[in-house]
N, C-alpha and C positions, 0 to 999 in steps of 0.2 A: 735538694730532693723534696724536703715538705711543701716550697711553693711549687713544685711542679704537680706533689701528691693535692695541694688544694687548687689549685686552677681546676685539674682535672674532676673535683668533686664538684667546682662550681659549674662546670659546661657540664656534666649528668643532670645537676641541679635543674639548670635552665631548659635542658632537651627536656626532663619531665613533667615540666611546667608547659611547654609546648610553644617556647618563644623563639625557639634557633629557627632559621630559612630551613626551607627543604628538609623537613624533619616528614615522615611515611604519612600515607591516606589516612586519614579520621585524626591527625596529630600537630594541626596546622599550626601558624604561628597566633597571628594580630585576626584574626580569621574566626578564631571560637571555635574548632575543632571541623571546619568548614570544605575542607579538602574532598574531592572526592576521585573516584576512576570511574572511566567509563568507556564499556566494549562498544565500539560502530565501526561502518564498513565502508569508512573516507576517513584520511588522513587530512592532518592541517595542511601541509604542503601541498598536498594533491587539489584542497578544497583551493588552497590561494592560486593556484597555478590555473584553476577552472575560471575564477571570479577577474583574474588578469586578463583572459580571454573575453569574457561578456560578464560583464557588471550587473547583467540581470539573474545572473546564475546565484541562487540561497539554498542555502543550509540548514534549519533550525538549529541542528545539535553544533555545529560549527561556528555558526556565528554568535553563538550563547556564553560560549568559552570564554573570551575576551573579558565578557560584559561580569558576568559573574567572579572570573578571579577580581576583575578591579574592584567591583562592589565587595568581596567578603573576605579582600588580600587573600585569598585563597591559591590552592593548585588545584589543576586538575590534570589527570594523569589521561590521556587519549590513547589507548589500546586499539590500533585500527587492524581489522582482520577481513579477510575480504567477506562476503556477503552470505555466503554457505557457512561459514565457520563460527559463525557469533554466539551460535550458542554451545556448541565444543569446545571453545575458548572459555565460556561463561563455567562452565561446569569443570575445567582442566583446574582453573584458579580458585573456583572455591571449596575444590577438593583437598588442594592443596594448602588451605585457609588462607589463603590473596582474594577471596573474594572483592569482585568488582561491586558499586554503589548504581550504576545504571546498565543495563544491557540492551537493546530492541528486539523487540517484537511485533510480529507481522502473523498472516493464516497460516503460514506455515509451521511457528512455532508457538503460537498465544495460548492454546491450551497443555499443549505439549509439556511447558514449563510449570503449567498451576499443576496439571496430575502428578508431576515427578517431583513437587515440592523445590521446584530451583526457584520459585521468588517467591515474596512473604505479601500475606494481604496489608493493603494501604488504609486502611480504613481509618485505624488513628491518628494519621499526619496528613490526610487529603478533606477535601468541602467539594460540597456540589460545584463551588465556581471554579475548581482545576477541569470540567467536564463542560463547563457550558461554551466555549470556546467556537466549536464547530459545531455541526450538523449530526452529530452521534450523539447514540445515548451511553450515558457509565456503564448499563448492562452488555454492553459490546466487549468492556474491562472488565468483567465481574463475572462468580461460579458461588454459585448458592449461597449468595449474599453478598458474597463480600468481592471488593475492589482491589484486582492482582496488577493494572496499569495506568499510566496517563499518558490517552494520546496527543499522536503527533497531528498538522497537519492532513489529514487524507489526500492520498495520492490520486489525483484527477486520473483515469480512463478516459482517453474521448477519439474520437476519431479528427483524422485532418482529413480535406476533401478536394477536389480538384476545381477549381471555380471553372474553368474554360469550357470542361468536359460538361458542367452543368448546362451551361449557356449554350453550347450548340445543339442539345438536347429541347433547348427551351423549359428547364425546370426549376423549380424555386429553391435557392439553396438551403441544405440541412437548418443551419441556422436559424433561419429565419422562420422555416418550419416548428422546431421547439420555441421559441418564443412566444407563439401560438398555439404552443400544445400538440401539438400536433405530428411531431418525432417519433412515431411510434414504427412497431414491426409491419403493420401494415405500408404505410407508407415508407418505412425502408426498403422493403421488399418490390412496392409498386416502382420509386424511382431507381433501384439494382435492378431492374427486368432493360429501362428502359436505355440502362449505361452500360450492359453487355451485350457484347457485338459477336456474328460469328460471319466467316467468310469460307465456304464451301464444307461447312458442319465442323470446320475449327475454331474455337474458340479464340477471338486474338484481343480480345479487352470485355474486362470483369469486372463487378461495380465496386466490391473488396476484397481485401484482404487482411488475413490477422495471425495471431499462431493461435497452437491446440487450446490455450487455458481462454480463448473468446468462448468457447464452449460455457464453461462456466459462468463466465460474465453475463454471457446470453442467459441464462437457467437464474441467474439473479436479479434480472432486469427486467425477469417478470415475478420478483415477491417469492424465490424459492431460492433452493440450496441442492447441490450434489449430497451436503451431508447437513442438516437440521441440527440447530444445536438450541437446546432450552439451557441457557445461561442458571437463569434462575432457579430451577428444581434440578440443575446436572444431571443431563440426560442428551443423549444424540439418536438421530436415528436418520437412515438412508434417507433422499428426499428423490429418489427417482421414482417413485409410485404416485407423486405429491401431484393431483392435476395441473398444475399450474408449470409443474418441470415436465409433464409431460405435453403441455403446451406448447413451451420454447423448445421441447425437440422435434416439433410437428415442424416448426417454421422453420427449425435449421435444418433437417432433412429435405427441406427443398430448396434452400439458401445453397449448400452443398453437392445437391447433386451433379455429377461430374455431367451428365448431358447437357440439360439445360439450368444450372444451376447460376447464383449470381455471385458467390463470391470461393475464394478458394484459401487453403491454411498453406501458408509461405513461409519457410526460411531465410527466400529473399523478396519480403513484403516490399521495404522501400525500395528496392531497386527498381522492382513493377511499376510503382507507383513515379518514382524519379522520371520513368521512361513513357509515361503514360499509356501503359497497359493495361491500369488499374484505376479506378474513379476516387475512389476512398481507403482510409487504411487507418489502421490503428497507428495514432501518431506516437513520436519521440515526446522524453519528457522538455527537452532544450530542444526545440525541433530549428535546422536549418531550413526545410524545407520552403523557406520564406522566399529563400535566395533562388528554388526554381525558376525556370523559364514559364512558369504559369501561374497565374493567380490562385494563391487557397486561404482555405479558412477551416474552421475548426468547430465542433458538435460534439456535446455528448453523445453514449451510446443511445439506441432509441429504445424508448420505455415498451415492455412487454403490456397485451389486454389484460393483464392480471397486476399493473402494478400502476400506480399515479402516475396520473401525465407528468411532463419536467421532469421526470425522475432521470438525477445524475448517478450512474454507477461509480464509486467510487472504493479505493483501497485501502483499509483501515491500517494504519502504525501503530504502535507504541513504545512508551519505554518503560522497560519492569525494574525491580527492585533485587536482587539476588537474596534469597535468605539471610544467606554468614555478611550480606552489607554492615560496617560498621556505623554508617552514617545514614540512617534512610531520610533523614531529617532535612539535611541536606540534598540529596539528590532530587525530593519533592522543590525544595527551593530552586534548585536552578533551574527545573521543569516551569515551573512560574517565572522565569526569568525565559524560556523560551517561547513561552505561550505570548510575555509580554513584547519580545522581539518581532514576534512573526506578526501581531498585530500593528508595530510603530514601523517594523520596514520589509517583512518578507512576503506581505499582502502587495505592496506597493511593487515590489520587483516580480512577482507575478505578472500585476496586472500591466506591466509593463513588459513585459514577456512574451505573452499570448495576445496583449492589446487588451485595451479598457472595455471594449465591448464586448468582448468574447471574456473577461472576465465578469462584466456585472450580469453576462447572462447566466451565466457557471450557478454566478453565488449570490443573484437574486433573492427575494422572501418568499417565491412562491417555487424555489426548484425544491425538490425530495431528495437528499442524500439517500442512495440505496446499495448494501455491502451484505457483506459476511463472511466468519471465518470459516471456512468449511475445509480448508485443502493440509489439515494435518494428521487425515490418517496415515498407515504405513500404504506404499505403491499406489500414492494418489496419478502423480500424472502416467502411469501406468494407465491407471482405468480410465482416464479420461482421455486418453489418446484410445483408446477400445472403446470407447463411445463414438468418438469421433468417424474412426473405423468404418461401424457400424450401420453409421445414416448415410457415409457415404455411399456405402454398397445397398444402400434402403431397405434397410430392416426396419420394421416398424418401431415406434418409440416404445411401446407397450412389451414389443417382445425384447428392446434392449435393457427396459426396464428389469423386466424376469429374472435376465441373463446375469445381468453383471449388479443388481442391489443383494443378492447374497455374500459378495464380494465384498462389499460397501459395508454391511453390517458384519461381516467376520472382522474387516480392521478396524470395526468401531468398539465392538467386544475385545479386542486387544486393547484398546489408548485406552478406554471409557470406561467400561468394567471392573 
């Protein structure tokens, strides 16, 4: 009985010295206290099962796991929930004090998370160089002063195009256009006049297509916002009055017009596009479309007259820190350990991806990364589908402005206030 009463005093011993295996998050063993969890919305299996299929297919937060437990003999606990849920998840468990050590963030929930106090600022475990990675700046993570993420990769937006349809047309492909600058809404709109066809006042092929949130895109690719957000003094405010948004609704009200308009919002965009009904589309992010029966290539969006030429639209990530984190120490570490993967091999499987040229033209020195958070008030894509609505039926931008920026600041006066 007493060696069994001292064994047992000795394994408590050892668990709280933190050297048993598989001892709980923040309690690791050979590790330093290195262990962490972390909410995202792909599983390991699911990710290996994608990478089994095409080997150019990457992950950040996926392929960082590996790297990081071998480097700090660590665990890490993958909490996979699907894409809506990350932050319901985030907020179940650290109610419950299980708080997770990384969660993501995206527009839909980047400020969402600083006003309700779900993650802690980063200020004293991050440096300028966890930001200088990409084409963003830290105030993109940041709410009056202080640094609540660190981003991921930014999620490339761009359109795939139809090479054949160009060439029967006799017109210079998108590509080659931005390279020269020259991508802009004017010439989007010149060469979608010349790719939409109609046969006895029916419409049977259109230069694009895309779904409702291109609206936005559009509104930010000329240097505005649906929703204005000053980072640094914490303050938002509608940005539908903003000349610049009512610019990009001048050009989409005639992009959409059902008579003679040149592009249309789809459910089933690639099928159009599969079938060549359609000239260009907003591509996939693994796109097959390679494997068509026609020649394509790939463009970013085209830059608005209010925003720098090469201006790439692009999607801002993050990953936050959950307040009750016990480890935020570590989860900045392995965040450095993803920034350093993506630069030795998820650059490389990219550009391998999309192809070397349509990758150095992306992430050239003279393209503009151009973003923002705007889309976390409450009934966003509500009012942007009432936007959309609205140009179709040609209401002027000015009076949809009127209409719906009361809207816009009553759920700003909710989240922001």
């Amino acid at each position: 009985m007493k060696r069994k009463l001292l064994v047992l005093i000795m394994i408590a011993a050892i668990a709280a010295a933190g050297l048993l295996s598989g001892c709980s998050r923040g309690d690791g063993p050979a590790g330093g206290g290195k262990d962490i969890s972390i909410i995202y919305w792909m599983s390991e299996n699911g990710y290996k099962a994608q990478v089994a299929t095409n080997d150019t297919v990457y992950d950040p937060i996926l392929d960082a796991i590996p790297v990081y437990k071998e480097k700090f003999n660590a665990n890490v606990n993958l909490i996979a929930v699907p894409w809506g849920e990350m932050l319901s998840q985030m907020t179940q468990l650290q109610n419950s004090g299980q708080a997770p050590d990384l969660v993501e963030v995206y527009d839909r929930t980047m400020h969402n998370v600083i006003l309700n106090n779900y993650v802690m600022a980063l200020d004293e475990y991050v440096t300028d160089e966890d930001y200088s990675h990409f084409k963003v700046s830290r105030d993109l993570f940041s709410w009056k002063g202080k640094t609540y993420a660190i981003p991921l990769k930014p999620y490339l937006y761009y359109i795939m195009f139809n090479k054949d349809m160009f060439d029967m047309e006799g017109l210079p492909y998108p590509d080659e256009l931005f390279r020269n600058g020259e991508w802009t809404f004017d010439k989007f709109e010149e060469v979608g006049k010349a790719l939409t066809k109609y046969v006895d006042g029916e419409r049977v092929q259109y230069a694009f297509t895309s779904w409702t949130e291109h609206l936005a895109a559009t509104i930010v690719s000329n240097g505005s916002a649906i929703v204005k957000i000053d980072s640094q003094n914490g303050t938002a405010q509608s940005g539908l009055n903003d000349p610049k948004t009512l610019k990009a609704l001048e050009y989409l009200s005639r992009w959409v017009n059902p008579v003679n308009g040149i592009m249309d919002i789809s459910d089933n965009q690639w099928g159009d596009f599969d079938n060549n009904r359609c000239a260009m589309n907003r591509g996939k992010e693994y796109p097959d479309g390679w494997d068509l029966p026609f020649a394509t290539g790939m463009v970013p969006l085209p830059a608005g007259p209010d925003a720098p030429p090469k201006s790439v639209y692009v999607y801002p990530q993050a990953m936050a820190v959950p307040t009750g984190s016990k480890n935020p120490e570590a989860a900045v570490e392995f965040m450095r350990i993803v920034h350093q993967r993506q630069k030795e091999v998820g650059d490389a499987k990219e550009a391998a991806r999309i192809g070397q040229e349509n990758y150095d033209m992306i992430y050239s020195d003279d393209t503009n990364f151009i973003y923002a958070y705007d889309k976390g008030i409450e009934g966003y894509d509500e009012i942007e589908a009432y936007i959309y609505e609205m140009l179709v039926e040609g209401i002027p931008p000015a009076t949809i402005a009127e209409t719906i920026a009361p809207d816009i600041e009553a759920a700003i006066e909710m989240m922001f206030k």
